[in-house]
N, C-alpha and C positions, 0 to 999 in steps of 0.2 A: 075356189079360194083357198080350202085347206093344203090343196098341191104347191098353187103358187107360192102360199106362205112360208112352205117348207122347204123349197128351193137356193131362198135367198141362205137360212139358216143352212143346209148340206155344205152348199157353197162355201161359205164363213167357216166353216169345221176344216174343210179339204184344206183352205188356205191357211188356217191358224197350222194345221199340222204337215202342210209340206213347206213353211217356214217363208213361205213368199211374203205373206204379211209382215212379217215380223223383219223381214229383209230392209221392206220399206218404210218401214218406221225409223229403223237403226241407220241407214241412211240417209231420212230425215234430220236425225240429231247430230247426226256426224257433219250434215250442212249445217246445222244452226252455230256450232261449235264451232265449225271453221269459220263462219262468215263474225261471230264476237270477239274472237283473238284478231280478225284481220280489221275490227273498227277501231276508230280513231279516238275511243276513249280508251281502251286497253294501252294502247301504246303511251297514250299521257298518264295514266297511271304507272305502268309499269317504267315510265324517263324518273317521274316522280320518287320513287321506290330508290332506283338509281340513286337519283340526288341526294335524296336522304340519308340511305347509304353512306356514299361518299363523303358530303359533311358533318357526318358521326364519327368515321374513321377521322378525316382530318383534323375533329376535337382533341378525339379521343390518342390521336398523334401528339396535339401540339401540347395536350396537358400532362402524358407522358414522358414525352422528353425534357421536362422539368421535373424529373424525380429521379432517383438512384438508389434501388432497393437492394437485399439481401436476407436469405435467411444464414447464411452462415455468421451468427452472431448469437453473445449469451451476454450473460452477466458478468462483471469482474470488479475486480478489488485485492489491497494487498491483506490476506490473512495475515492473524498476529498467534504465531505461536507460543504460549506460555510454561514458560519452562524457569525452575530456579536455579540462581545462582551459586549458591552454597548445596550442599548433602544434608539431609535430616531427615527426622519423620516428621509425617504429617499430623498435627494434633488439630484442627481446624479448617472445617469446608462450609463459606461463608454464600459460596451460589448454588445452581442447578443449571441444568440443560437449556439452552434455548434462551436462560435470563437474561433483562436486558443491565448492563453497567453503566458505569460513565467513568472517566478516566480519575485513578485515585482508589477507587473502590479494593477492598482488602479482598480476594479472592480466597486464598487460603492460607494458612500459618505453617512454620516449621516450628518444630522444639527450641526455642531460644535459650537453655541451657547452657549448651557450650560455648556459643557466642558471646555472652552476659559472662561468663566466667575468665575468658580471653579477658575482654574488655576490663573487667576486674583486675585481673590480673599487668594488664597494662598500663593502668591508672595509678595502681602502688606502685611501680615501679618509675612512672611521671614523679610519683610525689617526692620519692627516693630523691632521684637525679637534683629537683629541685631545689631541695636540702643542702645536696652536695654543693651548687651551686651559688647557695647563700652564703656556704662555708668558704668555696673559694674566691667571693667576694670581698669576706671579711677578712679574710687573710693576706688578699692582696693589699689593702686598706695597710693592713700592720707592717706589712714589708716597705709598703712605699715611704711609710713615715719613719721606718728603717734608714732607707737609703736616704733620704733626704737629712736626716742628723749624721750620716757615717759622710757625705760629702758636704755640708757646712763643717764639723770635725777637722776635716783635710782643708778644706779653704780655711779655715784659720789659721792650723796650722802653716800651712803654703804663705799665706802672709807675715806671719811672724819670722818665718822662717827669714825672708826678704829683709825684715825690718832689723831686725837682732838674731842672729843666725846661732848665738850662746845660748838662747832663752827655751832654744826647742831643738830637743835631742833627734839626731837625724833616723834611732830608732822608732821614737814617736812618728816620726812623718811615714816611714816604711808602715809601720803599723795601721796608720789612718788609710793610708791610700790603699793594704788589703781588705780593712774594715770596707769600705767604699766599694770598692769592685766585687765582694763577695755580696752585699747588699741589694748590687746594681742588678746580679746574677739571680738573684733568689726573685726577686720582681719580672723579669722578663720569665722565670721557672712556675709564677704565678699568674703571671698572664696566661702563659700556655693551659694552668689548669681551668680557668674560668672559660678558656674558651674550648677547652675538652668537652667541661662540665654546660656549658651552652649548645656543644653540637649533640651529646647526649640527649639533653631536655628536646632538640627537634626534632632527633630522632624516634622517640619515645612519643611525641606530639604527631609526628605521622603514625607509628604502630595502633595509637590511640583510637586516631582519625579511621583508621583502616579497621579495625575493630566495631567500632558505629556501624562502619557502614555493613559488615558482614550481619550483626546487629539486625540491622533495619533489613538485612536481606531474607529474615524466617518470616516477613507477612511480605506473600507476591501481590502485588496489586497490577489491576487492569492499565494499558501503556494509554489506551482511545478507550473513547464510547463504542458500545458494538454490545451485537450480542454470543451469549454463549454456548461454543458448541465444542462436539465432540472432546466431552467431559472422562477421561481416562481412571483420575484421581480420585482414592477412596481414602478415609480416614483408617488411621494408622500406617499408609502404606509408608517405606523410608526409600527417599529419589533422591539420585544425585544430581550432580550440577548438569544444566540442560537437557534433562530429561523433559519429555514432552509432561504437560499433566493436563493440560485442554486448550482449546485453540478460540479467538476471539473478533468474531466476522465486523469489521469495521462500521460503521452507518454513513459513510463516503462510499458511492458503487456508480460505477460504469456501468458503459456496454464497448467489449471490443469486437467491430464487424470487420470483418474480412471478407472488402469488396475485391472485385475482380479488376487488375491494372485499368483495364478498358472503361473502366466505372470512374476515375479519377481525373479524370479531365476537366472536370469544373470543379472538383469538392474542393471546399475551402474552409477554415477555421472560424467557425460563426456562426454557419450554415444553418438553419432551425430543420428540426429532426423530429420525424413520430416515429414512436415506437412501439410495435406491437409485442404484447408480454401474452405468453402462452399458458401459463398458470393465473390471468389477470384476467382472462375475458377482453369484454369491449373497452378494459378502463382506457381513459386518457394518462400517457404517460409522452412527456414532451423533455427535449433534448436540447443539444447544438453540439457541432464538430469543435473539438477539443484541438488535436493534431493526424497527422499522419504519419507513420512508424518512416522513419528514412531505411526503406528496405522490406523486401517481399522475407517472408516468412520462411521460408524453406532454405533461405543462405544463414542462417542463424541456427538452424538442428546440429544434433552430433556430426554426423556426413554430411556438408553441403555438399551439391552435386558440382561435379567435374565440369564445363561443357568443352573443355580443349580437348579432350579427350573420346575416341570413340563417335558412333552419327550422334547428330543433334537433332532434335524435332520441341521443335519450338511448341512451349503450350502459356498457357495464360495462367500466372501467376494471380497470389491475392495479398494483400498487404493489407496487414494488420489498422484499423479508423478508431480514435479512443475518441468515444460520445460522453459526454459530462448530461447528467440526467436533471432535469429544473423543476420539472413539476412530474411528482408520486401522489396517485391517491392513497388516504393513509389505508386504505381496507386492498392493497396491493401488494402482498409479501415477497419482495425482492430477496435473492441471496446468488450467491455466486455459481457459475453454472448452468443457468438456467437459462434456457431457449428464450430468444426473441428475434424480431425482426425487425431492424429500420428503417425508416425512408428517410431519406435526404432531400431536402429543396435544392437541387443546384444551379437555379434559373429563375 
């Protein structure tokens, strides 16, 4: 019994290590494997798979071609440069960095010294003219009432003369009708000064006016609401006229995207637009197409390209999309420059 027992076991060793065993096993699994890929559930799963497939891409098709995306796009807006209009020093810095304004607001002041002393000085010299004016008012007044008794003088004369030609000496008449005409003279010599003394006063009335306004030009104030940046200007410094002194980022902002010609076949003016802000996160920031630039971007630079000229090889153009933005979360700090991305609905 102990021999026989031992047989089977030698046996089972020989075959585990001359790999026959193990042959037939692996051939076993190599049939089971084939015969599960060749049954008819495999293959209904795997059509299944297919299908599914297919009708994900076909979603995933028909919901894509209703959108029009890009990252070639940022923020914009027109910066306002703040610079004064007259020369002075600075005695007065009424913001900071990054403040927000509103239109009106006094930014900073110049020395109103000299302007206030012009003005002064333009004002006496209003008052002057005015004077003069009264004067040749009332001078005219005397002349005319002049001329008016030197020609009833002569009409009398002239009459009498007719009536009794002995009663008035024909020197008298010569006399009156010089009286008269030099009278007539000194009246039209008075008109002329009144209206000297009239163009004077408007003249004097604009220097006046132009004085104000230089004036009013030593406090700059803000043109819009926005806020403030790149702040240059330090008290005491003295700037002349359009010297920059800091610049004032609007609270009106865009986006301008620059899709690809090929992208512009449905976009239209209206169009509702998300837009992804890269300094925003997930916020929700919502849109609509504003217009569309009449012309790709690159026929507008210094050099526009030639193409009469030289081979051609056609590439695809991007033309500038101005997005008007509707809804900002307010914890969403927009400024110009800034990276974002659109999508367009245009379907």
């Amino acid at each position: 019994m102990s021999q026989s027992g031992k047989a089977p076991d030698a046996l089972d060793r020989w075959r585990a290590e001359s790999g026959q065993d193990g042959g037939e096993q692996g051939a076993d699994v190599q049939s089971r494997k084939k015969r599960f890929y060749q049954t008819i559930w495999f293959k209904l799963a795997l059509l299944v798979i297919v299908i599914l497939l297919g009708v994900a891409a076909l979603i995933w098709w028909l919901n894509a071609r209703q959108f029009e995306d890009t990252d070639d796009a940022f923020i914009d807006t027109h910066i306002l440069h703040i610079a004064p209009q007259i020369a002075g020093q600075v005695i007065s810095i009424h913001v900071t960095d990054n403040q927000l304004v509103h239109k009106g607001d006094v930014l900073a002041e110049l020395n109103p010294q000299d302007a206030q002393a012009r003005l002064d000085q333009v004002q006496a010299q209003g008052a002057q003219a005015e004077t003069q004016y009264q004067q040749a008012l009332a001078n005219q007044t005397g002349l005319a009432a002049q001329a008016k008794n030197a020609a009833d003088d002569l009409a009398r004369y002239n009459a009498l003369q007719k009536t009794n030609p002995q009663a008035v000496a024909q020197q008298q008449v010569d006399q009156a009708v010089a009286t008269d005409r030099n009278a007539r003279a000194q009246v039209v010599a008075s008109d002329a000064q009144v209206q000297g003394a009239l163009a004077q006063i408007k003249t004097l009335q604009a220097q006046i006016a132009a004085a104000q306004i230089n004036l009013s030009y030593t406090k700059i104030t803000a043109p819009e609401d926005g806020h403030v940046t790149q702040k240059s200007v330090a008290l005491g410094n003295y700037v002349t006229a359009g010297q920059d002194l800091m610049t004032v980022v609007p609270l009106q902002l865009w986006v301008t995207a620059n899709f690809k010609e090929t992208q512009l076949d449905l976009m239209r003016p209206g169009q509702s637009v998300t837009v992804a802000v890269d300094a925003c996160g997930d916020a929700d920031v919502r849109g609509h197409v504003d217009s569309v630039q009449r012309g790709a971007g690159q026929a507008f630079g210094i050099l526009p390209p030639q193409n009469a000229t030289g081979n051609y090889v056609k590439v695809v153009q991007r033309v500038p999309v101005k997005i008007m933005l509707d809804r900002v979360p307010p914890d969403c700090t927009l400024g110009p420059g800034m990276s974002v991305e659109p999508t367009v609905k245009v379907r």
